[in-house]
N, C-alpha and C positions, 0 to 999 in steps of 0.2 A: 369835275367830280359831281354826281348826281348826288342830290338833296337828301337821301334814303343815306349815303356812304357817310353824309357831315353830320346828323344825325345820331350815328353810330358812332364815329369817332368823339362827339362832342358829346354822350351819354358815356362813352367810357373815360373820357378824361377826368368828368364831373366824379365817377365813380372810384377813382384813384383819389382825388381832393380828399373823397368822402374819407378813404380807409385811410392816407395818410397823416392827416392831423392827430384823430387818436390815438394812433401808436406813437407820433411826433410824445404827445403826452404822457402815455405809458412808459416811454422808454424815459422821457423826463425825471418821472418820481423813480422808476429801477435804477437809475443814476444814484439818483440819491440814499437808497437803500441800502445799494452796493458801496457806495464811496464814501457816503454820509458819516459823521461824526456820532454818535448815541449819545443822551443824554436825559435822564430820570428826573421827569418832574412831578412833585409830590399832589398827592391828589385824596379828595372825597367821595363816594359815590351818591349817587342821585338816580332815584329808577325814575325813569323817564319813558315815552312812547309818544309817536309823532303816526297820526292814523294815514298822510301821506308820504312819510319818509320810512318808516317803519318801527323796532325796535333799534335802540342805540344806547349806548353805553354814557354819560352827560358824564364830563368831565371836568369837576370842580377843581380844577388843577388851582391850586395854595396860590396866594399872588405874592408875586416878585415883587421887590424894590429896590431902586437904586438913587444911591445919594450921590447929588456933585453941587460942590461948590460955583463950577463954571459953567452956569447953564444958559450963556448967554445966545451961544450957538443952538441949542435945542428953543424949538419954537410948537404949540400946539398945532397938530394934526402934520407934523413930520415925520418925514418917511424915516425911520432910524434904523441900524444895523445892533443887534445887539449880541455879544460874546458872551457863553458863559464857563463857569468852571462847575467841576462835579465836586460835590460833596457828599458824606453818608447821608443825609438831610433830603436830597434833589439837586439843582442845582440853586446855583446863584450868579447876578447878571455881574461879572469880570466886566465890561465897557459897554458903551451907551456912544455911537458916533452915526455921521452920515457917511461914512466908508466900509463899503462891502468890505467881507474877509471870509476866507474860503468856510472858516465854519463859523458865522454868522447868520442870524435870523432875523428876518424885513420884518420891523413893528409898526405901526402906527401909532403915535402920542397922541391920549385922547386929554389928557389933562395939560393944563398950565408946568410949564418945567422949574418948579422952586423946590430947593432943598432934597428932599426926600420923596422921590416921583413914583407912585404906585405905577408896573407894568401890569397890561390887559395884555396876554396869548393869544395868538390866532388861534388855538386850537381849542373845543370843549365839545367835541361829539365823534364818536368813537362807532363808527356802524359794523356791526355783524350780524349772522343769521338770528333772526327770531329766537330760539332755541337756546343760541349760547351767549346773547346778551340778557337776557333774563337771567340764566345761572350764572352767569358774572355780576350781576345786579347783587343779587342776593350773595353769592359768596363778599362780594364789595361791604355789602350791610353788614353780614356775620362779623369782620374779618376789618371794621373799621379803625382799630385802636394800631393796625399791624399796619407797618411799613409798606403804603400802596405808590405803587406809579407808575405811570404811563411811559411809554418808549418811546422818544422820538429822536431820528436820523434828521442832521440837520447840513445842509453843503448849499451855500451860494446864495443865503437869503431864502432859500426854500426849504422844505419840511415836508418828512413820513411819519405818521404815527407806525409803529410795529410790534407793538404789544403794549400788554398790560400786566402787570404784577403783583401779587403780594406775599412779601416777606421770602422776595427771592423767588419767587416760583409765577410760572406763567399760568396767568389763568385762562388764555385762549389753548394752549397744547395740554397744559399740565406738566410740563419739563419745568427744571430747573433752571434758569434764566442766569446767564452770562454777564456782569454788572460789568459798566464799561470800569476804565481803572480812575479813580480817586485825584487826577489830578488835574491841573488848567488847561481851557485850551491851548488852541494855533491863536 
């Protein structure tokens, strides 16, 4: 094979690498989307603006906590799985273990695990167009004493944000927003 043919095959292979990973990724979180479990976590807003990320939406999401007695197995800066349940409220964390479960979300313990352990979220930045995180900002502000929260699909230890809410209504479309049902998980 002449050195011009390996070349070509070897610039298109690199160019398949290229376009395969991302969609590897995409189709990742559309899993999740699709299959993911919903679940309303109660939130504040904060106008925020990042001059190289853009505008975003800062997600002061309310912090979780979870009480155990048996904390001898949680140790600081463990990987944790945690379960929760839906309530009118948001949610709340149902279990705190190092065993995935299909609708489970990977935490990090950034604290000592005694008694009553504050959870930290992965999640606090919510990005949309320029445009309609500002008028989310501001509707957020008007509109803060009202039932706000954020939507997140949760399957396998990983997480979608999918909207944002308040008092039942989506403030990215403006529909009426579908509340998952009121009960425990898997």
């Amino acid at each position: 094979m002449k050195t011009p043919n390996k070349r070509l095959i070897g610039l298109i292979v690199i160019s398949i690498i290229q376009l395969v990973f991302p969609l590897f990724f995409i189709f990742a979180k559309e899993h999740v989307i699709e299959t993911g479990k919903e679940y309303l976590f109660s939130m504040q807003p904060i106008d925020p603006y990042d001059f190289f990320q853009g505008r975003y939406v800062s997600l002061n999401v309310q912090p979780l906590t979870y009480s155990t007695t048996n904390h001898a197995d949680l140790k600081r800066n463990d990987i944790v799985y945690a379960e929760f349940e839906q309530d009118t409220a948001g949610v709340k964390i149902k279990n705190l273990s190092h065993k995935k479960s299909e609708y489970s979300l990977k935490l990090k313990l950034y604290s000592e695990p005694k008694g009553t352990m504050r959870i930290r979220l992965p999640f606090n930045r919510f990005y949309l167009e320029e445009n309609k995180a500002k008028s989310i900002e501001e509707r957020l502000a008007r509109n803060s004493d009202h039932a706000n929260f954020i939507h997140v699909r949760i399957l396998n230890g990983d997480f979608v944000m999918t909207d944002i809410s308040s008092n039942g209504k989506s403030l990215i479309t403006g529909k009426p927003v579908q509340l998952p049902a009121l009960t425990q998980s898997n």
